[in-house]
C-alpha positions in Angstrom: 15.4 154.6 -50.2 16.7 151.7 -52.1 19.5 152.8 -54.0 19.6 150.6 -56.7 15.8 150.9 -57.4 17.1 155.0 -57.3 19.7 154.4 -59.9 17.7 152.1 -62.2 20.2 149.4 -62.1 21.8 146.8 -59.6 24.5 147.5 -58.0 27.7 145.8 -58.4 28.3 142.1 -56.7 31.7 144.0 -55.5 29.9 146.9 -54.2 27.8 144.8 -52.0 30.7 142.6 -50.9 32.5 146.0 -49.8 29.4 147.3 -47.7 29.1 144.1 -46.1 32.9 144.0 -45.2 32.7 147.4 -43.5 29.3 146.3 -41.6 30.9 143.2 -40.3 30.9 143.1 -36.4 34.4 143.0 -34.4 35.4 139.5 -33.3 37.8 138.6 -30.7 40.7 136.6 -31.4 44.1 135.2 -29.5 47.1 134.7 -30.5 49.9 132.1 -29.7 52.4 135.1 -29.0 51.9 138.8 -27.8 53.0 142.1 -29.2 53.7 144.8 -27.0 56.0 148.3 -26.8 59.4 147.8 -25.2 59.8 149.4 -21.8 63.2 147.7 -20.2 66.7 147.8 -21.3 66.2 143.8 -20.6 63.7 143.6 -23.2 65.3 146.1 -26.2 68.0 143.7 -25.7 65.3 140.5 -26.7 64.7 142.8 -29.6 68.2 143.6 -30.5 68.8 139.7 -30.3 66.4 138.8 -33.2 67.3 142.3 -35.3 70.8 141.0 -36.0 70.0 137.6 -36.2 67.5 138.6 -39.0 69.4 141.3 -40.8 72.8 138.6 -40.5 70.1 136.3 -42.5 70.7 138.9 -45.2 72.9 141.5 -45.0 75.6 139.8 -42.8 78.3 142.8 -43.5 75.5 145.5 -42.5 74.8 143.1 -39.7 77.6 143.6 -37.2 76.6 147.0 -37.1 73.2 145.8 -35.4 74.7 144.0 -32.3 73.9 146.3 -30.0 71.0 149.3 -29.4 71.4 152.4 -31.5 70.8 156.1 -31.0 67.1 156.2 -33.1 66.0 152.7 -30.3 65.6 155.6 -27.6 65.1 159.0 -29.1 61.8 160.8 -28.3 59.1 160.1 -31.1 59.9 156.1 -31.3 59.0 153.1 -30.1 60.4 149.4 -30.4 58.2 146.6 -30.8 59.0 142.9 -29.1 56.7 140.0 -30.3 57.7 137.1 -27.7 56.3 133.3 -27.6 53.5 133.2 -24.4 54.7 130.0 -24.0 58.2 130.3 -22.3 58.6 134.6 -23.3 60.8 133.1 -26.1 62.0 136.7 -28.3 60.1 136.4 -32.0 60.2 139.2 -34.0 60.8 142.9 -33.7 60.1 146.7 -35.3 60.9 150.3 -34.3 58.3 152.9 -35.4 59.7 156.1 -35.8 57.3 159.2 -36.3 58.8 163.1 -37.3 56.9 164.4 -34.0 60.2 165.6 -32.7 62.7 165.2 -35.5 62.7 163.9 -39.3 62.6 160.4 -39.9 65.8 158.9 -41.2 64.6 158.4 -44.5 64.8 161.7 -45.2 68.3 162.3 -44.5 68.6 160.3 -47.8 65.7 162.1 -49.7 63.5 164.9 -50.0 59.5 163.5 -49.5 56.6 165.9 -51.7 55.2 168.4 -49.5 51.9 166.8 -49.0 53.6 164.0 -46.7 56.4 166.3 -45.3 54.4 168.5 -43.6 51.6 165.9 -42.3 52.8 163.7 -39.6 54.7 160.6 -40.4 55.9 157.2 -38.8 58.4 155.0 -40.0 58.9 151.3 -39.7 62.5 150.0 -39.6 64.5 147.0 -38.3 61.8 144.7 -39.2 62.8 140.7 -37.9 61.4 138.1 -37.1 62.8 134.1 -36.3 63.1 131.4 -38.5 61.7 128.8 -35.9 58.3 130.1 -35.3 55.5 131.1 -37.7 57.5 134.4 -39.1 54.9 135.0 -41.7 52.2 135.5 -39.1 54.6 137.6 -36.8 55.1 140.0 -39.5 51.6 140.3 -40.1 50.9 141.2 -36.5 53.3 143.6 -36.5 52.2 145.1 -39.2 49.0 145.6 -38.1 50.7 146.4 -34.3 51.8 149.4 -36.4 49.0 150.4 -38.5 47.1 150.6 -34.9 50.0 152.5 -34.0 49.4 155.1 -36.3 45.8 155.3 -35.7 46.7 155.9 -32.1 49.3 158.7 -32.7 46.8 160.9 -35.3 49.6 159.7 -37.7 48.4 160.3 -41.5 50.8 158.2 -43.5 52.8 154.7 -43.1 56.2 154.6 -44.5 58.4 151.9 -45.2 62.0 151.4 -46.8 61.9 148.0 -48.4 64.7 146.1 -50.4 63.9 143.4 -53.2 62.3 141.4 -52.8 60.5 142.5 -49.6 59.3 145.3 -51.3 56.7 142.7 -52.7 55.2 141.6 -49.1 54.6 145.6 -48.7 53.3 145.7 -52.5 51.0 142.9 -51.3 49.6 145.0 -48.1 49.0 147.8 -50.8 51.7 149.9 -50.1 52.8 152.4 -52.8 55.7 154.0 -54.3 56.3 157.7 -52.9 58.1 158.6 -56.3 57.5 156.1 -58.4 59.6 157.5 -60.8 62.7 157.1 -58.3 62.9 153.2 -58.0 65.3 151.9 -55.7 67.4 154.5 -53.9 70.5 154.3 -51.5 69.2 154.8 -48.1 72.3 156.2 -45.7 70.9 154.8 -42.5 70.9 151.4 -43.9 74.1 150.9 -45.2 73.8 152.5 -48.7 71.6 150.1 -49.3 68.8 150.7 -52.2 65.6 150.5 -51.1 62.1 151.0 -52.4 60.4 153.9 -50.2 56.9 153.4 -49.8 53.6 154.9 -48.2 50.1 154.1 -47.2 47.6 156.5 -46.1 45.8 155.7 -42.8 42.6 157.3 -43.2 41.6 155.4 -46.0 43.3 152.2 -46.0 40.0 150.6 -44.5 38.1 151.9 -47.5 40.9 151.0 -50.0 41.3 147.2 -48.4 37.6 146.7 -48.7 37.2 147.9 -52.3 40.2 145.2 -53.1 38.6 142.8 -51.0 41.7 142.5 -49.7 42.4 138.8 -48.1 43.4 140.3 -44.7 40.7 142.7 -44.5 39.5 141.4 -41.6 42.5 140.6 -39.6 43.2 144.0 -39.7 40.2 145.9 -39.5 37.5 143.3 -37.8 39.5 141.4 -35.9 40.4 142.4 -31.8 43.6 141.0 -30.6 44.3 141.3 -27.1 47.3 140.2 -27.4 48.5 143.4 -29.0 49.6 145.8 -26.5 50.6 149.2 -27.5 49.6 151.0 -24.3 47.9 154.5 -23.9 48.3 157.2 -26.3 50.2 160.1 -25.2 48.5 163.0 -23.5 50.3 165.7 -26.0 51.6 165.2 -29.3 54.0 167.8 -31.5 51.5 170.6 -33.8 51.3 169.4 -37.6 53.1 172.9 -38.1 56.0 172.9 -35.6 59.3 172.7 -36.9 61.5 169.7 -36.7 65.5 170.0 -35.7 67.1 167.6 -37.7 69.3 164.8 -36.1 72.9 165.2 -35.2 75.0 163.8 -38.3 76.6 161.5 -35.4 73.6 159.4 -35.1 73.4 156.1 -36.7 70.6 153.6 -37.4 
């Protein structure tokens, strides 16, 4: 059945575009640099390296706290990403995921989240860098994707993100949202007091969403294979959406 001829009208230019996106086959791409999980103390240290380097960029004060690993780089429930050059393994550009399987994330020792997210499972991207010398723009991209694929792999049912101005706008642009958005910027403890905007998107239906927007990087995202993103196998067993969570020692720092 035609659905148009159903409705008596034609459907939307938009509405077609947005079918066709979500029909579109996979292609396979390569990238000039690769993304994998950190699995050596050699290689957190190549992560480490660009972290303060980035944040000194910045936030040179907060900065010297970065120098070396911290508590949250090992716990159970997170994983650091390395993006490194596959020319010469040159270090690029770096996140930690964090996800409440095992304990809250560390925004929440600055905030209370609305019951709908608190109780679903979470992950949390922090220590964002990347290098000055080589295509950052496109390195953040992959890692944000690297982490939305992430999510998909770890049954995780919303993104969330601490941004400052005006980084908060690169999120805004990858159609992030405000949690509260009546809170605005708010001191995060586990960045340095910092305020930050705290943001979310929903997993499930971000491929919808993008494709309604027609969203530029629709499909680099969602249509797009890179094999040079390596996030290895899921885990065999993962925490029950109901378990409860200990909180983390007061000691820790991030």
């Amino acid at each position: 059945m035609n659905l148009n001829e159903h409705r008596g009208q034609q459907a939307p230019s938009g509405w077609s575009r947005t079918q066709d996106m979500l029909a579109a086959p996979t292609v396979t791409e390569r990238l000039p640099f690769s993304v994998r999980v950190v699995r050596s103390e050699a290689d957190l240290y190549k992560a480490v390296q660009i972290r303060h380097s980035a944040y000194a960029r910045h936030v040179p004060a907060f900065a010297e706290s970065l120098r070396l690993p911290e508590t949250y780089d090992t716990m159970d429930g997170a994983v650091v990403l390395l993006a490194e050059s596959k020319l010469d393994g040159t270090p690029l550009g770096t996140m930690r995921i964090q996800t409440n399987a095992f304990a809250p994330l560390p925004l929440e020792s600055s905030l209370t989240l609305p019951p709908n997210m608190r109780h679903s499972p979470l992950a949390e991207a922090t220590r964002l860098g990347v290098t000055e010398q080589f295509q950052g723009r496109a390195i953040k991209t992959v890692l944000f994707k690297a982490f939305f694929l992430y999510c998909q792999q770890q049954g995780i049912d919303w993104m969330v993100i601490t941004a400052r101005s005006p980084i908060d706008r690169q999120y805004e642009r990858l159609l992030f949202k405000d949690v509260d958005p009546a809170r605005g910027y708010v001191p995060l403890a586990h960045v340095g007091n910092l305020p930050h905007r705290i943001m979310c998107l929903e997993v499930s239906g971000a491929e919808q969403h993008w494709a309604d927007l027609q969203h530029p990087l629709f499909d680099f995202v969602f249509r797009t294979h890179h094999l040079d993103i390596d996030l290895g196998p899921a885990p065999a067993h993962r925490r029950h959406r109901g378990a409860a969570m200990p909180h983390p020692s007061p000691r820790m720092q991030m």
